[in-house]
N, C-alpha and C positions, 0 to 999 in steps of 0.2 A: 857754983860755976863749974862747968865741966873742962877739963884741962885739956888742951891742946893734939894730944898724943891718942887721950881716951875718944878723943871727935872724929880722927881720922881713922882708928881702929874701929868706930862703929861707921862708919860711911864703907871703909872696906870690905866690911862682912855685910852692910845691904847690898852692895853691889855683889860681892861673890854669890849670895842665894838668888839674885834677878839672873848670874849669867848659869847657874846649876839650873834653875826654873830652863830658862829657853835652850838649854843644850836639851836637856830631859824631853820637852816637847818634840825636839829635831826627830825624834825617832817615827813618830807618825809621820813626820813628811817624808820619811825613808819607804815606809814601806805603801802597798799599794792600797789605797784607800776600799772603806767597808762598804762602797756600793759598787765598787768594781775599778772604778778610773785606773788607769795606769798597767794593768793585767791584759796585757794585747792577746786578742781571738781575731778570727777572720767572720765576716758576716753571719756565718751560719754556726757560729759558736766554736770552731775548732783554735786551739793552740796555736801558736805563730811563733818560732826561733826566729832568734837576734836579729839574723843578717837578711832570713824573707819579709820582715818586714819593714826592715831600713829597705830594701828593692822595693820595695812597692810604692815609696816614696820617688817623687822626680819633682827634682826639685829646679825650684822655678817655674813648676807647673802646678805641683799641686794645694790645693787651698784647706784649708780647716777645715772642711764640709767633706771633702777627698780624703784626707787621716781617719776623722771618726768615720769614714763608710767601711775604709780599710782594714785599721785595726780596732777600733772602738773608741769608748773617752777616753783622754788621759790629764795626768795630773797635769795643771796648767797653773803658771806662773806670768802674770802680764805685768807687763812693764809701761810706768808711765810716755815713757818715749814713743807704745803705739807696740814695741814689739813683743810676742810673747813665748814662751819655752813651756814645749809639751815634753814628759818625760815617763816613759812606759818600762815595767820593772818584769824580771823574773828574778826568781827566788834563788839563790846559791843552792851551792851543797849544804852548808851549815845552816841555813834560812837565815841566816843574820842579812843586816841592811849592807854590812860590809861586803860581802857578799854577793850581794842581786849585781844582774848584770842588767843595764840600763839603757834604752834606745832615747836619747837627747835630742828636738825636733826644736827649730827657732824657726818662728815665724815673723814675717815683716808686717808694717802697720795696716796694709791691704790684705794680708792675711794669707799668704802665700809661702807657702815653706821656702826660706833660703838656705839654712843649713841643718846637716841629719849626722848623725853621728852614734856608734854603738860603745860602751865605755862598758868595757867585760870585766866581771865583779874579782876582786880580790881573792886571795888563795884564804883560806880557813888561818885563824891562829890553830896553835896547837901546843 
């Protein structure tokens, strides 16, 4: 019979390697996916800084079909409520995830951008 102390010390350690697994994973959803999503270009393949491509968004006007013309796919998160968050990455100075500076896009359940927002990446450890 296994003793009391010895049960909750092994429940412990499955649980800490299930939360080391999904932290470990976070890191792909940091950075900008291998077919492109979340790496904003303008139409004709050029680069796009933070802040021209949060303007290019008007919001309350434009719809998901308006984003990807504007600045291409991005990584997308839906939510069972209807609404869903696009999130479009550049790389830092250190290329760490800590790093990348992010243009955050929420859409409502009609599909219509209501809120945008640029979250400017962290300074380097050092």
């Amino acid at each position: 019979m296994t003793r009391w102390p010895d049960r909750v010390a092994c429940i412990a350690a499955v649980a800490a390697t299930g939360l080391c697994a999904a932290c470990a994973g976070m890191g792909d959803l940091l950075a900008p996916a291998p077919d492109g999503r979340g790496a904003v270009h303008t139409p004709t393949g050029q680069p796009l800084a933070p802040q021209a491509a949060l303007d290019a968004i008007s919001l309350g006007k434009s719809t998901k079909a308006d984003v990807v013309a504007a600045l291409g796919p991005a990584i997308s998160m839906p939510f069972d409520s209807g609404y869903e968050v696009w999130v479009y990455r550049w790389p830092g100075a250190d290329k760490t995830p800590r790093a990348a500076t992010e243009l955050v896009v929420l859409f409502n359940p009609a599909g219509v951008a209501t809120k945008a927002r640029v979250r400017p990446g962290l300074a380097s450890r050092d």
